[in-house]
N, C-alpha and C positions, 0 to 999 in steps of 0.2 A: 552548575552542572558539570560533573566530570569527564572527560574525554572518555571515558566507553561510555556512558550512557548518552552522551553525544551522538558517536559513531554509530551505537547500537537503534537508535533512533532513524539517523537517516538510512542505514541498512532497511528499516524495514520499511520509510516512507518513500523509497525507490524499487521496492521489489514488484515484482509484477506474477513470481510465483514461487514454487515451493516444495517440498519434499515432505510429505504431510506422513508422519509415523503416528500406528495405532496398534490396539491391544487386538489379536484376531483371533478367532478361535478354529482351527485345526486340527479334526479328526480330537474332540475334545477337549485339544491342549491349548493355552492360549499362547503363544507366538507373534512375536514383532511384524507387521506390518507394513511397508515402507511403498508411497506412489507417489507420483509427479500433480499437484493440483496449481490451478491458477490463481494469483490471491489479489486481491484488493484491501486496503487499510483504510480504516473508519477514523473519522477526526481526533478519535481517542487514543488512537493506535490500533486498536482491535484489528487482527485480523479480519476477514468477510471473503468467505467460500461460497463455490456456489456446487452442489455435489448431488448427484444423481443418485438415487434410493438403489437401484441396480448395481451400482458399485460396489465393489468389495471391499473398501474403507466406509463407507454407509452403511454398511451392514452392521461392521466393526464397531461403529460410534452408536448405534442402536442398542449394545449392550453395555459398552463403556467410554466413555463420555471423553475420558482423557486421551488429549494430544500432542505431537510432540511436532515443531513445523522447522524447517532447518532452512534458513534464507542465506542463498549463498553469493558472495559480495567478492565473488573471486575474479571473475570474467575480465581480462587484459592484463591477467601477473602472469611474466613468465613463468616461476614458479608456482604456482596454486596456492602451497600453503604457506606463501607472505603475505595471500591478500585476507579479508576479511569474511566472518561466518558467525551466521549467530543463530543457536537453538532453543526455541521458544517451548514453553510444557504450560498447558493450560485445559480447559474442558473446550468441550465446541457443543453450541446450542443453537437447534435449529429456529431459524425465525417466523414465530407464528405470525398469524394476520395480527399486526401492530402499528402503531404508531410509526416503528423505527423500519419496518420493511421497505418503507416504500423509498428512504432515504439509502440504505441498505443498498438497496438493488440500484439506483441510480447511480450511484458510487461505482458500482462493480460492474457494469454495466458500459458507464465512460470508460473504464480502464480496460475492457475486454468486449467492443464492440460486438466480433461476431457474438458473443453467447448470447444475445438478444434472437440467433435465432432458436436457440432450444430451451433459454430461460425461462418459460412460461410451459412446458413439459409437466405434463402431473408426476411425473417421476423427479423431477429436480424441485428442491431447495434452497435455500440461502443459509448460512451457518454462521456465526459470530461466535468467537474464539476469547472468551474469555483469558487473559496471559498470569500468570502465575508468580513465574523465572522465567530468565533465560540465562544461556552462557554463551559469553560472548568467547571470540578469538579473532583478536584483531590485528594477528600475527606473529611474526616471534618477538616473543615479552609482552604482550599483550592478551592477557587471558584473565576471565572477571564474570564471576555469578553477577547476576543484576537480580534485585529485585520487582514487586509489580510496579511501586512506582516510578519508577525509573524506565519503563517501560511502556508507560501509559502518559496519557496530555489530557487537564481539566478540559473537556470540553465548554463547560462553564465557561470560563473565560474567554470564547470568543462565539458563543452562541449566535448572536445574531449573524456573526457569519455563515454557517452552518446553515440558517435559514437563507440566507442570500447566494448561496453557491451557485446551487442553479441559474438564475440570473446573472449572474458573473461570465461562468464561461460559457453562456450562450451570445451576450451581449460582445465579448470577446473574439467567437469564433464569426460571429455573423459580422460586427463593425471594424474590428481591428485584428483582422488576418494578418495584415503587413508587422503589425505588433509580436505577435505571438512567432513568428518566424525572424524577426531579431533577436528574440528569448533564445532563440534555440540555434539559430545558424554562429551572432556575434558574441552570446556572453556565455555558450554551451558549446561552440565549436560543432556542430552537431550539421551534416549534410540535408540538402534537401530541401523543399519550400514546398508549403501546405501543409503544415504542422497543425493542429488543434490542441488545444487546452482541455484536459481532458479531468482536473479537478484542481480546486486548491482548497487550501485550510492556510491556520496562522502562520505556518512558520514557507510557504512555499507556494508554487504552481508544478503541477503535471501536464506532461506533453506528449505527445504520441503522432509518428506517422509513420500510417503502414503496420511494420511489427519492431520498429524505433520507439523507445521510448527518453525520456528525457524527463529530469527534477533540477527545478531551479529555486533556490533558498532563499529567501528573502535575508534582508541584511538584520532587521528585527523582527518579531513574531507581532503581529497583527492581531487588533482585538477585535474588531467590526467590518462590515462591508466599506463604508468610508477608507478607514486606515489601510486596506486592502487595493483598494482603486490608488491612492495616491501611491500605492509601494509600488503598483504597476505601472502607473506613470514616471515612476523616478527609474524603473527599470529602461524602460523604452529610452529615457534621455541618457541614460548612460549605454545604451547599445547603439545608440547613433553619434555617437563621441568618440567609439572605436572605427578607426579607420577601416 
């Protein structure tokens, strides 16, 4: 894997939101459209929106489908534009009653607690963002078309995780609180106690307290629930090894 597709990667499995550009149409004409939405990332990578039919970017995706989402990876550079930013161009489709909804929403849902309370609104939906490209800039000298794959993770290969998540970070936040805030105070430097686990996949866990968030990498990418538990346990033995 190359260093920007690296980079570009964990840019988007730590984002929590986003700048979501659309085509709008304007006294006829159709014109850029630019709003702040909240995002969630599917084990695929897929982005996952969660967007209100009254909106004026939902309007916009009603006639044309193409998106453009800009995850900005700047936040603590003095300078802004040495830290990192990557712009994503893909279609975004809303999610009917599926299979994949009800995973969907659970995802996006851990990651942005309060919208549980408007997420059931007959005016909101859930959106899955098919990705395209992106282009990364990951500073100076650091700038790189990607394309989809590179951009996207077999889910396939770590499927039965995917079925076990839920179970994971429930099992985590209810038995091994103490755990999940070593994750985040000793090996994230991260303030605070009362942290929750708020998703994983192969390659990590999510964390969240408050309006704190927190990603922590695993040291290899994980294929199953098993290999997933022992990467957690070999975590906790090394955050209590730090003084």
């Amino acid at each position: 894997m190359s260093e920007a597709t690296d980079l570009a990667r964990r840019l988007m499995r730590r984002a929590d939101r986003a700048s979501l550009g659309v085509s709008f149409v304007d006294g006829g004409e159709r014109r850029p459209y630019v709003s702040l939405v909240l995002l969630a990332i599917d084990h695929d990578l897929a982005p996952i929106l969660l967007l209100s039919a009254l909106a004026e970017h939902s309007k916009a995706l009603a006639g044309d489908d193409r998106v453009s989402l800009l995850i900005d990876g700047t936040a603590g550079h003095e300078q802004p534009l040495t830290g990192p930013r990557l712009t994503l161009l893909g279609r975004a489709t809303k999610s009917a009653e599926n299979s994949n909804l009800p995973r969907l929403r659970a995802r996006y849902l851990a990651r942005h607690p309060d919208a549980a309370r408007y997420a059931d609104f007959k005016d909101f939906a859930f959106y899955r963002v098919a990705v395209e490209r992106g282009h990364l800039v990951g500073g100076f000298g650091m700038i790189d078309w990607l394309d989809r794959a590179a951009l996207s993770d077999d889910v396939a290969l770590g499927e039965s995780l995917v079925e076990a998540e839920p179970g994971i970070v429930e099992h985590m936040n209810q038995d091994h609180a103490d755990a999940v805030d070593l994750y985040a105070g000793r090996l994230l430097g991260l303030a605070g106690t009362g942290w929750h686990m708020t998703g994983i996949d192969r390659h990590g866990i999510d964390l969240r307290l408050g309006g704190s968030l927190g990603r922590l990498d695993f040291d290899q990418p994980v294929g199953d629930a098993a290999a997933a538990r022992a990467a957690l346990v070999s975590l906790v033995k090394k955050a209590r090894e730090i003084a």
